[in-house]
LONUTI-920951 format. One record per residue: residue in three letters; z, x, y of N, C-alpha, C, O in turn. Coordinates in steps of 0.1 Angstrom, whole numbers, plus 5000, padded with zeros to 4 digits. Layout:
LONUTI-920951
AlaZXYZXYZXYZXY...
This chain:
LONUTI-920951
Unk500050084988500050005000500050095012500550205012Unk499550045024498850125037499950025044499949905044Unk500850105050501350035065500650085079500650195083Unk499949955087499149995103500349985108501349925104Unk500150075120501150075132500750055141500650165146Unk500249925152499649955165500749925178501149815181Unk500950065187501950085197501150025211500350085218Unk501649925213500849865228502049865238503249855235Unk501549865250502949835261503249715263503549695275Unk503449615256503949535253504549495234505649495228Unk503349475230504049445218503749595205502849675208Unk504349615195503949705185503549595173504449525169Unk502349575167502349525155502449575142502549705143Unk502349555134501949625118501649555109501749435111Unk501149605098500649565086500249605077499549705078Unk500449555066500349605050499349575047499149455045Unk498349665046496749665036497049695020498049765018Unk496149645009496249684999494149735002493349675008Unk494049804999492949865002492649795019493449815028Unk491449735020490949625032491749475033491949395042Unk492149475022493549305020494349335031494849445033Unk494549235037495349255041497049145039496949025040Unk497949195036499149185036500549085047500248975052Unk501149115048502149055056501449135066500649225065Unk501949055082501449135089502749055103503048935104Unk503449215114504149125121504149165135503949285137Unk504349095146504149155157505949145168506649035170Unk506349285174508049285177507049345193505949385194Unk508449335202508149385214508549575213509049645204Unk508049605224507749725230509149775235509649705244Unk509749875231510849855235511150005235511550075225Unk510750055252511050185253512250275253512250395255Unk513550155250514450245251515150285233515950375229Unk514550195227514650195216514350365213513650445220Unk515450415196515250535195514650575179514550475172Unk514250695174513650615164514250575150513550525141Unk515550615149516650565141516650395140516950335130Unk516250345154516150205153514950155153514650085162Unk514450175147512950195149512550185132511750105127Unk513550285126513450295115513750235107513050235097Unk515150145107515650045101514449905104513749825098Unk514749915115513849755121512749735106512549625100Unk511949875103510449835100511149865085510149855077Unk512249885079513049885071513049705065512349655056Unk514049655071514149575073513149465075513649355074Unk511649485078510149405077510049395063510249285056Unk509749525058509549565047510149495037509449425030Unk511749495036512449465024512549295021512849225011Unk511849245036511449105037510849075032511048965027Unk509549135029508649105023508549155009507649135001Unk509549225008509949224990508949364986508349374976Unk509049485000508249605000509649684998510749635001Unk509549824993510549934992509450025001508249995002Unk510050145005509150255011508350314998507150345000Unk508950344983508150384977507150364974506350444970Unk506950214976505650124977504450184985503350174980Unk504650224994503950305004503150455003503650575002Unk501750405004500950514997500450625014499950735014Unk500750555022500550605038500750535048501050415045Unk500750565062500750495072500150565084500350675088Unk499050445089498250495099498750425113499150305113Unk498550515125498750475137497950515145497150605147Unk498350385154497850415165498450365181498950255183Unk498350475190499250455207498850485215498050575215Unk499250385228498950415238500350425245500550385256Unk500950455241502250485246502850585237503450585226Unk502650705249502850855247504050885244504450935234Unk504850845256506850825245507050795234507750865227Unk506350665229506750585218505950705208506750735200Unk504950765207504450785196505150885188505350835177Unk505450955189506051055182507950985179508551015169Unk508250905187509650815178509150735164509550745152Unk508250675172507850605157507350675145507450635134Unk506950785150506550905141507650975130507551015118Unk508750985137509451005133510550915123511350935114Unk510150825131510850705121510450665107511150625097Unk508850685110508450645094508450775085508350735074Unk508350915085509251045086510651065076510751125065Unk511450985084512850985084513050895071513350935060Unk512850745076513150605069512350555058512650485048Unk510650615064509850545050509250645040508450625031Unk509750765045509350895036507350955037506751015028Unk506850915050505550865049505350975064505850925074Unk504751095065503851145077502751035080502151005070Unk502350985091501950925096500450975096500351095092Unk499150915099498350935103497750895119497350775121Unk497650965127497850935143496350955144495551045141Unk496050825151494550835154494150925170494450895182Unk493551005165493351055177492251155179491151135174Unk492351295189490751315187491551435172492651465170Unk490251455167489751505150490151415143490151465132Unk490451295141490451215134489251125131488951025139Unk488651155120487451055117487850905117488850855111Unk486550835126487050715129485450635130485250525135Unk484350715126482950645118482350585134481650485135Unk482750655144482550565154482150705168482950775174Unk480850685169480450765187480750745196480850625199Unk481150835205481750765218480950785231480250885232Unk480950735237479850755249480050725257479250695265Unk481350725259481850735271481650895278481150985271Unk482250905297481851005303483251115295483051235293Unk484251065294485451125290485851085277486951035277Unk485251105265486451045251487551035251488250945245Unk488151165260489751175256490251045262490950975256Unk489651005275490150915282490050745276490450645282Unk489750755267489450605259490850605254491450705249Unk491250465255492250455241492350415229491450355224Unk493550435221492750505208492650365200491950365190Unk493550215207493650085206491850075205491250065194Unk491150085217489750055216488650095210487650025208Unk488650225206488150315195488450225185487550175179Unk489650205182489950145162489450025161488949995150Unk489449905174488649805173487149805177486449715180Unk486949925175485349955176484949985165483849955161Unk485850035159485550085140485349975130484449955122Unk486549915134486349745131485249645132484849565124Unk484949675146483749605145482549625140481849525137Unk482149755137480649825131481349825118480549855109Unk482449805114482749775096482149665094480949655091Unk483449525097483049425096482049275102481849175096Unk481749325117480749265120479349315125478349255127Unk479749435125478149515134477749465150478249375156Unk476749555154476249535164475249465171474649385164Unk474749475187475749475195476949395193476949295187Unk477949445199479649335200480049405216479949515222Unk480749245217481949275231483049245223482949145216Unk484049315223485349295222486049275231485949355241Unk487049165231487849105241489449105236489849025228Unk490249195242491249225237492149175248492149225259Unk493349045247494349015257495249045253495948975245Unk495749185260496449265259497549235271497749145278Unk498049335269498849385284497949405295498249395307Unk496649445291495449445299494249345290494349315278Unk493449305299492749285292490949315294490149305302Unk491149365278489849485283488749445276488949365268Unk487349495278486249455272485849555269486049665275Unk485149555259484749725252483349655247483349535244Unk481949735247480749685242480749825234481049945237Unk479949765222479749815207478549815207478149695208Unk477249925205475849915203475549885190476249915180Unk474149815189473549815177473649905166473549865154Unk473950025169474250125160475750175159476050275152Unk476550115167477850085162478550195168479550245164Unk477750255182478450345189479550235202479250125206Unk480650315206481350285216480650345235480350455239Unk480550195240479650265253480250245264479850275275Unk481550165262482550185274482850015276482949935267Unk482849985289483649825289484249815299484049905308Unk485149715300485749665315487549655312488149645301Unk487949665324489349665322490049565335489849595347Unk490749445329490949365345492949365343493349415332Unk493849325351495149295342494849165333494049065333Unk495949205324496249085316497149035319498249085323Unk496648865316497248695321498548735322498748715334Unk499648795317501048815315501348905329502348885335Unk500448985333500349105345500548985353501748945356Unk499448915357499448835367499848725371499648675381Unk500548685359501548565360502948645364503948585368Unk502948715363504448795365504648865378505648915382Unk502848875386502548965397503148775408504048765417Unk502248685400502648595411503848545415504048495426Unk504948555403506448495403507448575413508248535421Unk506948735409508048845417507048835432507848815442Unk505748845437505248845452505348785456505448825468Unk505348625456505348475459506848415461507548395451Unk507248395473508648385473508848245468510048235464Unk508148135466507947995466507247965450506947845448Unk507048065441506148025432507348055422508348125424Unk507047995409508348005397507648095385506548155387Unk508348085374507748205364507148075358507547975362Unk505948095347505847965344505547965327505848085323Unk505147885319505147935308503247905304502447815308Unk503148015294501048015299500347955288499948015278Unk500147815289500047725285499247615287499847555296Unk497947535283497047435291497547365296498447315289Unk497247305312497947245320497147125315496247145306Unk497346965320496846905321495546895326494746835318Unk495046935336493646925340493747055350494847115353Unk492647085355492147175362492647175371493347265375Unk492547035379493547025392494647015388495046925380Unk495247105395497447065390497846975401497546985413Unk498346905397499346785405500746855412501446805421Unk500946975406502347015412502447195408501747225398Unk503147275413502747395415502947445400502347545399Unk503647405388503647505376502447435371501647525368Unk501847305369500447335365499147365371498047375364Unk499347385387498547465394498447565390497247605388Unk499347635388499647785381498747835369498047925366Unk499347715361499147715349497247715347496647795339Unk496747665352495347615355494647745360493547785355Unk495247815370494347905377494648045366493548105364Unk495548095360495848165350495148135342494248215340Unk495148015333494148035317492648015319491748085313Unk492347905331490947845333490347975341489148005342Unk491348035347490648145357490648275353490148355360Unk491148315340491048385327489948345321489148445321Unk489448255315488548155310487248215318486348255311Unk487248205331485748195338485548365343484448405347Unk486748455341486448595339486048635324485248725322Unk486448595318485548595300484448595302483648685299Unk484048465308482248395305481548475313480448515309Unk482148515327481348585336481348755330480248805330Unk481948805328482048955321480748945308479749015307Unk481148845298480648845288478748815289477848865282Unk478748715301477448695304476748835307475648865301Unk477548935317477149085321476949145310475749185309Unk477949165299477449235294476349235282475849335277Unk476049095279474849035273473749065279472849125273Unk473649045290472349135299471949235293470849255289Unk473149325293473149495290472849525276472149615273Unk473649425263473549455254472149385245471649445235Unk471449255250471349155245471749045241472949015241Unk470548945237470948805234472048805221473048735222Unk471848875213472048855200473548935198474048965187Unk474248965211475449035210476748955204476648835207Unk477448965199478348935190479748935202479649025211Unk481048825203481748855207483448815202483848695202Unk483948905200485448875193486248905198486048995206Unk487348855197488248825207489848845198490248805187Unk490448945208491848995194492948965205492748915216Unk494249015200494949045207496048875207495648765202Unk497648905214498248785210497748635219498448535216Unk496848615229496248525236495048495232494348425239Unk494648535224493248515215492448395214491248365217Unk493548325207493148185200493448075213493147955212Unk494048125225494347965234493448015245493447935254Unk492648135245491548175255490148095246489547995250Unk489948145234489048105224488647955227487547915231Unk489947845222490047675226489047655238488147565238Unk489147725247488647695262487447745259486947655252Unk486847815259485347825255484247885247484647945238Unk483147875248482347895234481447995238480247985234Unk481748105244481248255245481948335231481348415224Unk483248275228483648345217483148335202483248225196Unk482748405198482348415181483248405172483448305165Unk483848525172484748555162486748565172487048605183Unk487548525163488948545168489048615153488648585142Unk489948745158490648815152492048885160492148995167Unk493048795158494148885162494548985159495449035166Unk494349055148494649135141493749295138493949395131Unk492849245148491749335147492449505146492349575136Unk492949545157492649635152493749715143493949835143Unk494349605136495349645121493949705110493949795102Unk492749595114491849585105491449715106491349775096Unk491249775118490049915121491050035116490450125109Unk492650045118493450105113493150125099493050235095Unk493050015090492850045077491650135071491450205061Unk490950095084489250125075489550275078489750345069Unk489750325090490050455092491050535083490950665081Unk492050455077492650545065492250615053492550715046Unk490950475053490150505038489150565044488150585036Unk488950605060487450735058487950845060487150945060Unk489350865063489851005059490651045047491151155044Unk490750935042491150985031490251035017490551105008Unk488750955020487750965012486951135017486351215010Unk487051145031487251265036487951375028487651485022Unk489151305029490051495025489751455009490151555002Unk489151375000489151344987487851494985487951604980Unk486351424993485351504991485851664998485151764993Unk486451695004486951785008487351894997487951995001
């Protein structure tokens, strides 16, 4: 069994692959003060839920954008699950070109959902990740990475409007009744998802230009499926995506150090 690790600034998820199967799978918050002693029990404690022991564990691959966290968690699964980590990063085969002006500068979250995509859906693809940001990455016909868009994500800006706005409240992000709000939390509510909603269609339209008609577009991340509801630029929802690209990358370096 393959434990994913993906470290985001908000949430960390994981998941148990048995080859490409995928397994239990669970998503906890980001939690930088956390150390990796607790870190280690926590995913301890996932595990024994699901009726997993560490011996069960044939590897574990990761991936971060959060440079503190990486090496805690590293150490956690180290310490607690008896497993060196595999950290996606540069020398790590990952089946996937980058074309961007800077590689290093990509992160390594959008790379693995790029691997993902030229596995299991191919190209062109836009991936739509609602993240802590939420970013657009386009995938060419031949399954290279060529760069994408980065705007904040809905949670940024619902949280930008509560703390700037002396008169506005936190609200919960959620379909309002209609477009027009009758009163300021579903006003709120409205200009957040529908106004989320009409930066999708309009990004996605752009990059169809660039990529073609026939571009593919999926959509990951934990706001996935209530962006998706609202409209029909999306193809595929995969929240899980890039647990998926994590996997596939275990098995092309491991098939690597095999032929090796």
């Amino acid at each position: 069994m393959l434990l994913t690790i993906d470290i985001g600034n908000t949430n960390i998820t994981l998941g148990i692959y048995r080859g490409r199967e995928p397994g239990p799978r669970w998503r906890l918050s980001t939690d930088h003060r956390r150390m990796p002693d607790e870190y280690g029990l926590q995913f301890l404690g996932l595990l024994r839920h699901a009726g997993i022991t560490p011996a069960d564990l044939t590897g574990v691959c990761m991936a971060s954008v959060v440079p503190p966290l990486t090496e805690r968690v590293a150490t956690a699964c180290r310490r607690y699950l008896g497993q060196e980590p595999l950290v996606v990063e540069a020398g790590v085969r990952t089946g996937v070109r980058i074309r961007y002006e800077d590689p290093r500068a990509v992160g390594a979250d959008r790379i693995v959902d790029a691997a993902a995509v030229r596995t299991l859906y191919g190209g062109p693809a836009c991936v739509v990740d609602f993240g802590t940001a939420t970013t657009f990455d386009a995938i060419s016909k031949e399954g290279d990475y060529l760069g994408g868009a980065i705007a904040p994500g809905i949670g940024i800006a619902a949280e930008a409007l509560f703390m700037r706005a002396a008169k506005l409240p936190r609200v919960e992000l959620k379909r309002p009744p209609a477009a027009i709000g009758r009163n300021t939390v579903h006003a709120m509510q409205s200009g957040l998802l529908f106004g989320y909603v009409g930066l999708v269609e309009g990004l996605v339209a752009r990059f169809r230009r660039e990529l073609g008609a026939e571009m593919k577009v999926i959509a990951t991340g934990g706001l996935a499926e209530a962006i998706a509801q609202e409209t029909e630029v999306i193809d595929i929802i995969n929240p899980w995506l890039t647990l998926d690209g994590l996997a596939i990358i275990w098995e092309l370096n491991r098939s690597g150090q095999q032929e090796a």
